[in-house]
C-alpha positions as CSV (number, residue, x, y, z in Angstrom):
1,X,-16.0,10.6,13.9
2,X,-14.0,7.4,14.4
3,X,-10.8,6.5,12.8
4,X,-10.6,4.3,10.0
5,X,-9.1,1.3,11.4
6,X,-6.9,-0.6,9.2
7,X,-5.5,-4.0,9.5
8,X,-2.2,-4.7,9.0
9,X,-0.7,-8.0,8.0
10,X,2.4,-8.9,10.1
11,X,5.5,-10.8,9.2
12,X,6.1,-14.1,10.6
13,X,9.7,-14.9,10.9
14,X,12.3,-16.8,13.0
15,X,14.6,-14.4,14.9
16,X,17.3,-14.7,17.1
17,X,16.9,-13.6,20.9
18,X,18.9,-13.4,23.8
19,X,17.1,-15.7,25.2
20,X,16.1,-18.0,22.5
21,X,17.8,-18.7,19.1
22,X,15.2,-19.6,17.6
23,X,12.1,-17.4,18.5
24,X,9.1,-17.6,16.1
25,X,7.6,-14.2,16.2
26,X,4.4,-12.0,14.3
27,X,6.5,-9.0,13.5
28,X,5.8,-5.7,11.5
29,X,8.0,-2.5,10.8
30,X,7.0,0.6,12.9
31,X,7.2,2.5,9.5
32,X,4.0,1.0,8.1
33,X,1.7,1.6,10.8
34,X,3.2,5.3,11.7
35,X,2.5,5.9,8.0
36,X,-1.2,4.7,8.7
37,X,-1.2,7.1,12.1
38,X,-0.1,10.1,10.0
39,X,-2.8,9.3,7.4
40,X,-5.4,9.3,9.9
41,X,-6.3,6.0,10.2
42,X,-5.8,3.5,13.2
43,X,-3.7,0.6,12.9
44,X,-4.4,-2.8,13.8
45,X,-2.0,-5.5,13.8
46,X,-3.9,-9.1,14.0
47,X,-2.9,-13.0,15.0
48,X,-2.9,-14.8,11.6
49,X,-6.3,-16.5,11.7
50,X,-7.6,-18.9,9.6
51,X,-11.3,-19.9,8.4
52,X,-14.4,-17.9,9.2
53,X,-12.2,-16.0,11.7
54,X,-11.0,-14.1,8.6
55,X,-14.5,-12.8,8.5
56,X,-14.8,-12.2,12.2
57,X,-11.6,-10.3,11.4
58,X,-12.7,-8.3,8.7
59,X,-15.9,-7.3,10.2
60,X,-13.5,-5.0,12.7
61,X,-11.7,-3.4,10.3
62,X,-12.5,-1.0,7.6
63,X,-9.3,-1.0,5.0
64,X,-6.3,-3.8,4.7
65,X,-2.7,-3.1,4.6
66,X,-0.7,-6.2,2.5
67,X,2.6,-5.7,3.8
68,X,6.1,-6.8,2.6
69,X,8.1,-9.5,4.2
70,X,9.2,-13.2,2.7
71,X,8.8,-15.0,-0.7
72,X,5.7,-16.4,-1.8
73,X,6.0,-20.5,-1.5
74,X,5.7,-21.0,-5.4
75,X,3.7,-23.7,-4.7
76,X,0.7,-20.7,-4.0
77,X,0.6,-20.1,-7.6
78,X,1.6,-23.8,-9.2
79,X,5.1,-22.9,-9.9
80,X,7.7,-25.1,-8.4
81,X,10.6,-23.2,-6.4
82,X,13.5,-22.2,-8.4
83,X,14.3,-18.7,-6.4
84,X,12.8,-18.4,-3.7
85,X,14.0,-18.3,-0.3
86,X,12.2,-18.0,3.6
87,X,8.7,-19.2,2.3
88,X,6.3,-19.6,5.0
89,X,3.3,-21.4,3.7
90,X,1.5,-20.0,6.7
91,X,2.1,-16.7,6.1
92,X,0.9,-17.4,2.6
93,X,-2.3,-18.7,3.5
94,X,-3.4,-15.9,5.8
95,X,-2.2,-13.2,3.7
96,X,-4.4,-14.3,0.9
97,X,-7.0,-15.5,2.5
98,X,-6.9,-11.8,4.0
99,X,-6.6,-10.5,-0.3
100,X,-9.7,-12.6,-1.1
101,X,-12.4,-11.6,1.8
102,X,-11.2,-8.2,1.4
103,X,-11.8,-8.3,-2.0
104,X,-15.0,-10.3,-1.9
105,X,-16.8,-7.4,0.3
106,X,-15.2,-4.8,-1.6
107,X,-13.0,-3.4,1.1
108,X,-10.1,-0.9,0.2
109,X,-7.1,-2.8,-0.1
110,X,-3.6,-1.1,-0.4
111,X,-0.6,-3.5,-1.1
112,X,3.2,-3.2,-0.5
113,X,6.0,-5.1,-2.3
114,X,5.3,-8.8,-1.3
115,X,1.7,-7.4,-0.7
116,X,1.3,-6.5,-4.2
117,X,2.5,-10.0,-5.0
118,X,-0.3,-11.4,-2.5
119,X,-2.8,-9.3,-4.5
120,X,-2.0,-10.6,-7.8
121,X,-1.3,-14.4,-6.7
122,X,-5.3,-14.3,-4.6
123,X,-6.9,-13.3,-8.1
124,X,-4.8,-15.9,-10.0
125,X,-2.0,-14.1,-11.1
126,X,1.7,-15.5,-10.8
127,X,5.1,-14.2,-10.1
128,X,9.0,-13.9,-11.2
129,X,10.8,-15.4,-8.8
130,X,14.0,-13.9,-9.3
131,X,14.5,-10.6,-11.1
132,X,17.5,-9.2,-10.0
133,X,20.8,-9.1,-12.6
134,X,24.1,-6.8,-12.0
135,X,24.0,-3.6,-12.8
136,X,20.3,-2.8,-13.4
137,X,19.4,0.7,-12.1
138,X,15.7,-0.9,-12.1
139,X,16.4,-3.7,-9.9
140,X,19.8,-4.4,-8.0
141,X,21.1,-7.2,-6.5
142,X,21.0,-7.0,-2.7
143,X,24.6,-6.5,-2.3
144,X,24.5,-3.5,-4.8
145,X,21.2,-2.5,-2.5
146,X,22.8,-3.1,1.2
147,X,24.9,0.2,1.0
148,X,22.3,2.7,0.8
149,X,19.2,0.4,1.2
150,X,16.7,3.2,2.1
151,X,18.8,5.4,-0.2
152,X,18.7,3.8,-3.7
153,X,15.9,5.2,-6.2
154,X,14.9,4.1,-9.6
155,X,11.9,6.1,-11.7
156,X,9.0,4.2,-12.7
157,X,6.1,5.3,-15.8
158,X,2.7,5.8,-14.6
159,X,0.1,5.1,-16.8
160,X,-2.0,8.3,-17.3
161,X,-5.7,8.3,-16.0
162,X,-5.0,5.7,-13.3
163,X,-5.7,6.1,-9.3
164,X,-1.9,6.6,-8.7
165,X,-1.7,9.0,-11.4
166,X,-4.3,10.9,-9.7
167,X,-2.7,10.1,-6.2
168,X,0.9,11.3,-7.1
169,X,0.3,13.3,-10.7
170,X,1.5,13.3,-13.9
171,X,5.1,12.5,-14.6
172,X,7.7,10.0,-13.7
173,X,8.1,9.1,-10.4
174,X,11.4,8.5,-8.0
175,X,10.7,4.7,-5.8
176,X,12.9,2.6,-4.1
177,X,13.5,-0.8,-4.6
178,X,14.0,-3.6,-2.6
179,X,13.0,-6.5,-3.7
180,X,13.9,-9.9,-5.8
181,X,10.6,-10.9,-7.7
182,X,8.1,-9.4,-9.1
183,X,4.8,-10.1,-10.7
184,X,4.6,-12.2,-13.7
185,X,1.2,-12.9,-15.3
186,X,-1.0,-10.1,-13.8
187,X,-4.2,-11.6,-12.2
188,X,-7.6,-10.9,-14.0
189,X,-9.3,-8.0,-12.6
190,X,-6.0,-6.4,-12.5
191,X,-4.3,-3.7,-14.7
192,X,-1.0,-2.5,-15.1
193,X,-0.5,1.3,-13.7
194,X,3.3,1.3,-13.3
195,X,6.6,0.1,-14.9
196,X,10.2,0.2,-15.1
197,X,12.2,1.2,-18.0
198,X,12.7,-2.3,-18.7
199,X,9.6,-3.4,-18.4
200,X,8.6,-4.9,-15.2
201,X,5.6,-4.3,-13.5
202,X,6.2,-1.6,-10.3
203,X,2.5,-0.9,-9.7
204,X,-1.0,-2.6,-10.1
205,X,-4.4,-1.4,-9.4
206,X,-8.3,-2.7,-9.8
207,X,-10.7,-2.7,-12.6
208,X,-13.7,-2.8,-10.4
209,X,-12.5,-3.7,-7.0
210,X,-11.0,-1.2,-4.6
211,X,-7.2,-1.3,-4.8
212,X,-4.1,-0.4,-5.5
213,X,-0.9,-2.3,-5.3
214,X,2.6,-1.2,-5.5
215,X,6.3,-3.0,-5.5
216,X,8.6,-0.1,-3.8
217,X,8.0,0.6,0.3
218,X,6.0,4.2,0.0
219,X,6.4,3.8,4.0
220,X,10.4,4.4,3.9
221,X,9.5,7.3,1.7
222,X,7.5,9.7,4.1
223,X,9.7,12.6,3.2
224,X,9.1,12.1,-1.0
225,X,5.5,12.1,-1.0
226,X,5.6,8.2,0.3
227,X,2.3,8.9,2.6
228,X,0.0,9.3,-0.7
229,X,-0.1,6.5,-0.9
230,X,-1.7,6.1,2.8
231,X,-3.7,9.3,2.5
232,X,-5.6,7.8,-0.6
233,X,-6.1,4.2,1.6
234,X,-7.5,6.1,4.6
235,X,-9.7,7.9,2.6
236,X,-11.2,5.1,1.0
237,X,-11.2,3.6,3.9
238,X,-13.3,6.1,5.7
239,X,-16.3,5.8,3.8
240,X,-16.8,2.2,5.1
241,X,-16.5,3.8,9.0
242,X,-19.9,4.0,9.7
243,X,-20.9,0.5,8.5
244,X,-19.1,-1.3,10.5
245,X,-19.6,-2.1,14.1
């Protein structure tokens, strides 16, 4: 039987190179898609296309991947920008356009710190754009993050009799953070399924449509049960294998 294959969303970003300083490159960490390889599926990193190729795109997948990477341009969700920083609009568009088609045709969608955020701003949900305050175990500042940035945890509640209850069991569980906003307002068709001890939403999930969102990087956690996360996407995912081309 075939793979699952599962798109996922690069990063668009200006980089440095040695032989250009400013090289606009599609860009995605090797940690996502190995996480995808070890859950079974096959990984598949696309152009960001607009219009009905979103659909042509779709039609060769069988499960998204929402990545991290940038802010969301506040303008995405009618909020002017007070905090946020690298917005590209681009990025913005295909992501969610990505969120919306996915979720139209019911396709298993997993979502990864800014790709939780994607989630929750394509159903009409909004975002905090800057959550960050010194000396919060919940949610450092980057400098207080820099020093051990795949080291620093933080526990999170998950809220019994949800999918990532049943993907990582009962109990507190031990995620990383790394990141400066967070979902506000949580989109309708959206519920709630994690949170920090203060409050702020770690982990969403759907009501009736297939996915599951989270804030922390599961992929820098492969050796602390990280690849659940994965596992449960390539699953879902598999069920959709032999309707697709």
């Amino acid at each position: 039987m075939a793979r699952p294959r599962i798109l996922v969303t690069p990063w668009r970003r200006n980089l440095k190179t040695p032989l250009d300083p400013e090289c606009d490159l599609l860009t995605i960490a090797p940690d996502y898609t190995d996480a995808v390889r070890r859950a079974g599926g096959l990984p598949l990193i696309a152009a960001h296309v607009e219009g009905d190729e979103i659909d042509e795109l779709l039609d060769a997948v069988d499960g998204v991947l929402l990545t991290g990477g940038h802010d969301i341009d506040p303008v995405a969700y009618g909020q002017e920008n007070t905090s946020s920083c690298k917005v590209a609009p681009g990025s913005d568009a295909f992501d969610i356009a990505v969120a919306r088609v996915a979720i139209e045709r019911d396709m298993p969608v997993l979502g990864v710190c800014r790709g939780a955020q994607v989630l929750n701003v394509a159903l009409g949900g909004d975002l905090i754009q800057e959550i960050q305050r010194e000396g919060s175990s919940e949610h450092p500042t980057y400098a207080e993050m820099y020093p051990e940035l795949r080291g620093h945890r933080h526990e999170v509640v998950v809220v019994e009799g949800s999918r990532l209850a049943a993907i990582y069991g009962p109990g507190p569980l031990a995620v990383n953070s790394l990141h400066h906003q967070a979902i506000a307002a949580v989109a309708s068709g959206l519920v709630v399924t994690a949170r920090t001890a203060d409050g702020g939403v770690e982990a969403v999930e759907g009501e009736a449509i297939d996915a599951v969102a989270v804030q922390w990087h599961p992929e820098m956690l492969h050796d602390e049960s990280g690849d659940a996360l994965f596992t449960d996407l390539v699953a879902r995912a598999s069920g959709r294998v032999t309707m697709t081309p």
